[in-house]
KOLRO-294869 format. One record per residue (C-alpha): y, x, z; residue in three letters. Coordinates in steps of 0.05 Angstrom, whole numbers, padded with zeros to 5 digits. Layout:
KOLRO-294869
> Y  X  Z  ALA;
...
END
This chain:
KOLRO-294869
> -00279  -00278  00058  UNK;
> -00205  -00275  00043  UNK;
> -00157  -00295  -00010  UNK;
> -00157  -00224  -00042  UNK;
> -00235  -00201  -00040  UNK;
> -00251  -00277  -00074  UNK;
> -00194  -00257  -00123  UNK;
> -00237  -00187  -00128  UNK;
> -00298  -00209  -00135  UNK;
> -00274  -00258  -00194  UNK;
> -00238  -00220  -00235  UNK;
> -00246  -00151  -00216  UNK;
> -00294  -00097  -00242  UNK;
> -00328  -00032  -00227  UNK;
> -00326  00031  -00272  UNK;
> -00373  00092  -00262  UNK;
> -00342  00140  -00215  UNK;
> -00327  00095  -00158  UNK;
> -00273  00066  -00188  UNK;
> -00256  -00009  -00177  UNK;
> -00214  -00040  -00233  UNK;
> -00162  -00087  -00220  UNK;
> -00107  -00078  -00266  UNK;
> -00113  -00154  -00282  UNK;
> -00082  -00184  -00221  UNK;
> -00053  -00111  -00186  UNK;
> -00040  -00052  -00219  UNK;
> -00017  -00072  -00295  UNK;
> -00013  -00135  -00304  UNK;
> 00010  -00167  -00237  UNK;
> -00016  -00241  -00213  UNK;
> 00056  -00260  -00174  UNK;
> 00018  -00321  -00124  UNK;
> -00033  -00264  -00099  UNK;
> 00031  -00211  -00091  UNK;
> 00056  -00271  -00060  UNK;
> 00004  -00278  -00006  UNK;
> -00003  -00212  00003  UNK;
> 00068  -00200  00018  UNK;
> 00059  -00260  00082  UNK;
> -00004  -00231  00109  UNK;
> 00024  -00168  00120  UNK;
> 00089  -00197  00151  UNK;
> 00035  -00231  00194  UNK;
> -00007  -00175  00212  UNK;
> 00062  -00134  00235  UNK;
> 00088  -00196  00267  UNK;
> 00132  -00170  00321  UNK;
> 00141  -00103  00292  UNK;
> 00204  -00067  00278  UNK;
> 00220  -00055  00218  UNK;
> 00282  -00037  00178  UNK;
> 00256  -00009  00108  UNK;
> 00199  -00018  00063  UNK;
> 00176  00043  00031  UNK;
> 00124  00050  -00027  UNK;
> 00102  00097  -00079  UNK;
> 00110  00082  -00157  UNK;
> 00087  00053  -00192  UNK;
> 00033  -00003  -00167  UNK;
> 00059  -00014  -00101  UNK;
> 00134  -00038  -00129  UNK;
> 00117  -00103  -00129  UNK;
> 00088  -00117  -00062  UNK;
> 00133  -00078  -00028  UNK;
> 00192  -00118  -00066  UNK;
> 00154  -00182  -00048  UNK;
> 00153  -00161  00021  UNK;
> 00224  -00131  00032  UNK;
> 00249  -00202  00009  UNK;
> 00211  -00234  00068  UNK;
> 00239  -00175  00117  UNK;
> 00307  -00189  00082  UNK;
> 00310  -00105  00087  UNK;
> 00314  -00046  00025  UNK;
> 00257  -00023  -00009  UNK;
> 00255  00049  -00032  UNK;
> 00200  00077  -00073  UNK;
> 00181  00149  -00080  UNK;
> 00186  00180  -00147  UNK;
> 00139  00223  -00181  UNK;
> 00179  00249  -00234  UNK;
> 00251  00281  -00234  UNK;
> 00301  00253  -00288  UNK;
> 00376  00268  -00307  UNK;
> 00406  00229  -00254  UNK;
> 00358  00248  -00195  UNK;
> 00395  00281  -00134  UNK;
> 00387  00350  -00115  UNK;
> 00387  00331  -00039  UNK;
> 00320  00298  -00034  UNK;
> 00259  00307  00014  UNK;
> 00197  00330  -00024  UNK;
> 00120  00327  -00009  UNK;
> 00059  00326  -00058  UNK;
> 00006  00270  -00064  UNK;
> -00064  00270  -00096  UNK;
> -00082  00229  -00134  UNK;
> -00159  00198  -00136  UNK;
> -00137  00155  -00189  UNK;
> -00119  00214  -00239  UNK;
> -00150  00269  -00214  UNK;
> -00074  00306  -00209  UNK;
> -00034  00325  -00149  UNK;
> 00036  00297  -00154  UNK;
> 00104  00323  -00137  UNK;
> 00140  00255  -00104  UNK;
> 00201  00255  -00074  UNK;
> 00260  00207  -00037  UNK;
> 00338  00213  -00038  UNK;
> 00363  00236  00025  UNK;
> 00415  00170  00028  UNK;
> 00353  00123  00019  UNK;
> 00318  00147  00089  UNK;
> 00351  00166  00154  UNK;
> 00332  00177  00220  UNK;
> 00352  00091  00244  UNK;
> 00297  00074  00206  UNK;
> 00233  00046  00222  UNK;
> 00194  00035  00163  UNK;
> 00137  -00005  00128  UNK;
> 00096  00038  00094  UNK;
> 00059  -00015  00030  UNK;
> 00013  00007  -00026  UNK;
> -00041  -00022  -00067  UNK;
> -00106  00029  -00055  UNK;
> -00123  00072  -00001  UNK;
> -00176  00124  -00013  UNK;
> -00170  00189  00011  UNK;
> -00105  00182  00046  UNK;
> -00065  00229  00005  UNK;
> -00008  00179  -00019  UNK;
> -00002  00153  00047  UNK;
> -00004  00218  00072  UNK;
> 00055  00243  00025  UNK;
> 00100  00181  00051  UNK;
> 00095  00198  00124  UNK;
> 00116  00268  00115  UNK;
> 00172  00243  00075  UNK;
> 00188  00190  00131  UNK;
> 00177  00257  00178  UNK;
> 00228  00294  00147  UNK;
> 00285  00246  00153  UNK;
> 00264  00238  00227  UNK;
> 00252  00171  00221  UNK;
> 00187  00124  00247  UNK;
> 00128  00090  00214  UNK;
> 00130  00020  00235  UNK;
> 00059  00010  00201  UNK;
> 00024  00022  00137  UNK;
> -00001  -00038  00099  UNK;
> -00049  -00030  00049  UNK;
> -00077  -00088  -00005  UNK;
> -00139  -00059  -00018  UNK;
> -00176  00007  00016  UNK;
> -00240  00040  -00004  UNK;
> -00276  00038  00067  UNK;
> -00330  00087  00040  UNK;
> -00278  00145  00034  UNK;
> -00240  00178  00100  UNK;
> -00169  00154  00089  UNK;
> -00167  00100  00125  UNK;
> -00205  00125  00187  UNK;
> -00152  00187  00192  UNK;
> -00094  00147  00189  UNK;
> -00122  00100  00249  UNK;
> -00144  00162  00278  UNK;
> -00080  00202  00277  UNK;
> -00043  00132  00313  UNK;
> -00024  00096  00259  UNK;
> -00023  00022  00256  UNK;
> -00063  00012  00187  UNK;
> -00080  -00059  00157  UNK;
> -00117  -00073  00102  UNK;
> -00124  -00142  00069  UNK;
> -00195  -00123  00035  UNK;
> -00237  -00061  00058  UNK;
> -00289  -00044  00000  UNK;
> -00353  -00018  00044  UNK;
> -00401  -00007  -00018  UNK;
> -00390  -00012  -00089  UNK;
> -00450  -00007  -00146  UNK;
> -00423  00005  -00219  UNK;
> -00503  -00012  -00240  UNK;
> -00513  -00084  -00205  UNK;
> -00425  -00090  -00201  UNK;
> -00434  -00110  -00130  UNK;
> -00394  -00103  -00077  UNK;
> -00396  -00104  -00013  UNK;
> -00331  -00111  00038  UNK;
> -00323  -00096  00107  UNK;
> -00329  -00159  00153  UNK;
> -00249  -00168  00187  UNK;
> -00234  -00224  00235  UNK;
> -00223  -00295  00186  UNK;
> -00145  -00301  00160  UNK;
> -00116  -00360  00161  UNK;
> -00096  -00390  00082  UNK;
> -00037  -00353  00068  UNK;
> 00021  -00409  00049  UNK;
> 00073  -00381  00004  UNK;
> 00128  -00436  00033  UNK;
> 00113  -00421  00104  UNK;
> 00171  -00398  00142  UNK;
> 00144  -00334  00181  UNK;
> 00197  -00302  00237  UNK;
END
């Protein structure tokens, strides 16, 4: 078991509908150590990788992605869901679902913040049904530039996202893979992933 399923277990919870809480370490108020270690083990996993740009979608994934574009030393742009007075006209669009609110989302990028030289880090906190991730390849699409890899902190293994994206050729890592989840016992189960080493927040990774 890993850093980030003990810190699930612990402290996180299940709510009916199949939804796994977590907004005490992830997604509201944000535990900086476990960002911390999340942010090496995915420079780990995509050791040897190019990459140039970190891209994420507001607002949980922010703060991993920052963590992580620090360790890159590289930009980290973040696609917005809502248009305000000083958003661009010249933008690349696409729409996300999302399992979270039941909505589908508008999100979009500024054309200056994604060009065709870059090879990008895809980061986000959930994975379910793919749509997000989905969303932030066809914005990486339309600027003609590459997906490096998509790293994702925690991805519900019992819905299809994560099998399309590996499907379709994409280099997908998740830290913790939820198999099963029961909102009656608040088990859960994860899916079994070759033993990390402990992530060390002061080790210097190339």
């Amino acid at each position: 078991m890993n850093f980030l399923e003990e810190k699930i277990l612990l402290e996180g919870s299940i709510k009916e509908g199949n939804i796994l809480k977590v907004d005490c370490f992830l997604n509201h108020q944000i535990d900086i150590d476990i960002m911390r270690q999340m942010a090496y083990e995915f420079k780990r996993r995509f050791r040897g990788v190019e990459v140039n740009k970190i891209l994420t979608i507001e607002a949980s994934g922010i703060a991993i992605a920052t963590l992580l574009g620090d360790l890159y030393d590289v930009p980290v742009v973040f696609a917005k869901k809502s248009v305000t007075a000083n958003s661009t006209d010249d933008k690349y669009m696409s729409q996300a679902y999302s399992f979270t609110h039941k909505k589908m989302n508008n999100v979009f990028i500024s054309k200056p913040y994604l060009n065709a030289t870059d090879r990008v880090l895809i980061v986000d906190d959930f994975l379910a049904d793919g749509q997000a991730a989905h969303a932030l390849i066809d914005l990486v699409h339309q600027a003609e530039a590459k997906v490096s890899g998509i790293g994702i902190a925690i991805e519900k293994g019992q819905q299809q996202g994560g099998r399309i994206l590996r499907d379709e050729g994409y280099h997908v890592e998740s830290i913790a893979i939820v198999e099963s989840m029961d909102w009656e016992t608040q088990t859960i189960k994860f899916r079994e992933q070759p033993v990390l080493p402990l992530s060390n927040p002061k080790l210097s990774i190339g």
